[in-house]
BAPA-368024 format. One line per 2 residues: their letters; for each residue x, y, z of N, C-alpha, C. Coordinates in Angstrom, 1 decimal. Layout:
A> X:Y:Z:X:Y:Z:X:Y:Z ~ ...
***
This chain:
XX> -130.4:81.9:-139.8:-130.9:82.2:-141.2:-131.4:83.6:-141.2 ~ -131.3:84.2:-142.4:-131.7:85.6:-142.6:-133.4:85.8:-142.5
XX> -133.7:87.1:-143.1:-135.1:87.2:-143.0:-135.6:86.1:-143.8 ~ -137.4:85.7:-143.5:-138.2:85.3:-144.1:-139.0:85.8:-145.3
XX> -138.5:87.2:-145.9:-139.6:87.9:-147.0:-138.5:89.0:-147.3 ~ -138.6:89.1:-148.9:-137.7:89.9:-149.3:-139.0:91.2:-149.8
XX> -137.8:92.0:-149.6:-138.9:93.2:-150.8:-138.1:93.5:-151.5 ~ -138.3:93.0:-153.2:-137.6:93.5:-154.6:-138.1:94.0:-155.5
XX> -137.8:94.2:-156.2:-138.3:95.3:-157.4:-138.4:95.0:-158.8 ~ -139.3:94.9:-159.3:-139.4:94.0:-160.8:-138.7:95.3:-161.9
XX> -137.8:95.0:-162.6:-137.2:95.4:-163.4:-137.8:95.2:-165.0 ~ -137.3:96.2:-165.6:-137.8:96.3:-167.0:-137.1:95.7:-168.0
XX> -136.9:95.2:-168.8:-135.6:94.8:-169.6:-136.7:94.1:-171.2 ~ -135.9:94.6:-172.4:-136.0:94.7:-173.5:-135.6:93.3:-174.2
XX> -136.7:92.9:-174.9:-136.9:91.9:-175.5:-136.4:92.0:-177.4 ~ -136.6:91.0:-177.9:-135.9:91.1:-179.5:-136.3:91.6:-180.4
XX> -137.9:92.2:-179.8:-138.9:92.8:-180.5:-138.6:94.2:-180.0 ~ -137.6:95.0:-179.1:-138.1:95.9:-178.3:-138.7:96.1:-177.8
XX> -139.3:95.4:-177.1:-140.4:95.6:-176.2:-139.8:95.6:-174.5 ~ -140.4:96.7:-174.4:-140.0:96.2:-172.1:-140.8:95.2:-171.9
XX> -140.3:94.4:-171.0:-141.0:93.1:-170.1:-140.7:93.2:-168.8 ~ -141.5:92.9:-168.3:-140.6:92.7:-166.4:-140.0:91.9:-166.1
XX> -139.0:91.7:-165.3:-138.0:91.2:-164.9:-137.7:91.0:-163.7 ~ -137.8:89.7:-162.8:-137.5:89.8:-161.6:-136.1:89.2:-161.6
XX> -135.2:90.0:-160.6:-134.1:89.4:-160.4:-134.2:88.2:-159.1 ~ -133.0:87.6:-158.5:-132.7:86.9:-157.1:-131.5:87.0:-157.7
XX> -130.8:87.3:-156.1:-129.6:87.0:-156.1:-129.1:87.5:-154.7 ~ -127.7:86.4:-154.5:-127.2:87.1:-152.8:-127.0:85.7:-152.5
XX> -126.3:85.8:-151.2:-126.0:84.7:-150.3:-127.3:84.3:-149.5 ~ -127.9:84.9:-149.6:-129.3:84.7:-148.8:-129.9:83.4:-149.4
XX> -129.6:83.0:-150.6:-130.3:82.2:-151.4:-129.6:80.9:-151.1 ~ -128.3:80.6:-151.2:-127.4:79.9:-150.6:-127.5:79.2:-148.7
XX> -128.3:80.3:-148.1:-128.4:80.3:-146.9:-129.9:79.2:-146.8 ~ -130.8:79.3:-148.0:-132.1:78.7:-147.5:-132.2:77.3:-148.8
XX> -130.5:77.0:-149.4:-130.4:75.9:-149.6:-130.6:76.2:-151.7 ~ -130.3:77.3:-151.6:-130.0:77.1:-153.4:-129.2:77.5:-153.8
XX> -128.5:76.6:-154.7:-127.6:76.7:-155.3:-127.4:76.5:-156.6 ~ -125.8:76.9:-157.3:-125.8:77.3:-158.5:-125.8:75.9:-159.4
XX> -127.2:75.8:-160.7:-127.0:74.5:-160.9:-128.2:73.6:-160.6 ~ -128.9:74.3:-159.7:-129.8:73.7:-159.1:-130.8:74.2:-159.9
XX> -132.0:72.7:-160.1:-133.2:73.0:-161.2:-134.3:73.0:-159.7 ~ -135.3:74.3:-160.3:-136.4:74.7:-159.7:-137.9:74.6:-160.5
XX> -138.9:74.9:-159.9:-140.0:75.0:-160.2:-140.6:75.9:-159.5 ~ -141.5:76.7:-161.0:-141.9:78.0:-160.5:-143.3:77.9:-160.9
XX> -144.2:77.9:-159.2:-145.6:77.8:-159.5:-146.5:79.2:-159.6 ~ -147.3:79.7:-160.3:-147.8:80.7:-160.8:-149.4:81.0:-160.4
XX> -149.3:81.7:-159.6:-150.7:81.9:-159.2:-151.5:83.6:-159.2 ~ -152.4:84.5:-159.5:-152.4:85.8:-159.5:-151.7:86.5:-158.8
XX> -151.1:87.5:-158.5:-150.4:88.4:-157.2:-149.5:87.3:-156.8 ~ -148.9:85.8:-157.2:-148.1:85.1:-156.4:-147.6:84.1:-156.9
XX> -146.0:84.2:-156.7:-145.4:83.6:-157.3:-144.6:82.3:-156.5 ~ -144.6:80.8:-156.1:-143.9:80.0:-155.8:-142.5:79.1:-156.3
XX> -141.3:79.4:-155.6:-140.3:78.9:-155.6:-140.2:77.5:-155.7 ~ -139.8:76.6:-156.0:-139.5:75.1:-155.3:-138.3:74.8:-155.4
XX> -137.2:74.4:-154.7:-136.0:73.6:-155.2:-136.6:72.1:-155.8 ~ -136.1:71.8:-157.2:-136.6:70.2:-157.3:-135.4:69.3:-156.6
XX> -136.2:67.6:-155.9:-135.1:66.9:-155.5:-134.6:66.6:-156.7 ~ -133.0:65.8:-156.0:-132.0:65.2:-157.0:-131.1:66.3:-157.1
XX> -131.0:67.6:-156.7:-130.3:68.6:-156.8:-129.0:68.3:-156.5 ~ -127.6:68.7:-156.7:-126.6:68.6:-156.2:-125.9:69.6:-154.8
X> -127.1:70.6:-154.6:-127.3:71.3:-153.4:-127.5:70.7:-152.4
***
C-alpha cells in the first residue's frame, strides 16, 4: 500500500451565485488501493481543522 497521508490543496471553484467556495478534490489509484471505489457511498465526519472519510458497509467495493 502507498503512503498513509496525502498533502492536497483546496481549490476554489465558483458557485451559481458567483461566489468562490473551496473545493477539495480526491482522486488516483491510491484510493482504489485503500478499498474505494467508484459507486461507493461514504460518510463524511466533520470536525474543526478535520475532516473524516468512512467507506459505508453494503458497498459493492
Amino acid at each position: 500500500m502507498e503512503e498513509k497521508s496525502r498533502k492536497l490543496k483546496v481549490y476554489g471553484a465558483t458557485n451559481k451565485s458567483y461566489q468562490t467556495i473551496p473545493q477539495i478534490k480526491f482522486e488516483g489509484q491510491w484510493l482504489k488501493a485503500l478499498g474505494f471505489c467508484v459507486g461507493d457511498n461514504i460518510q463524511v465526519d466533520c470536525e474543526e481543522n478535520k475532516i473524516t472519510i468512512t467507506k459505508l458497509p453494503g458497498n459493492a467495493g
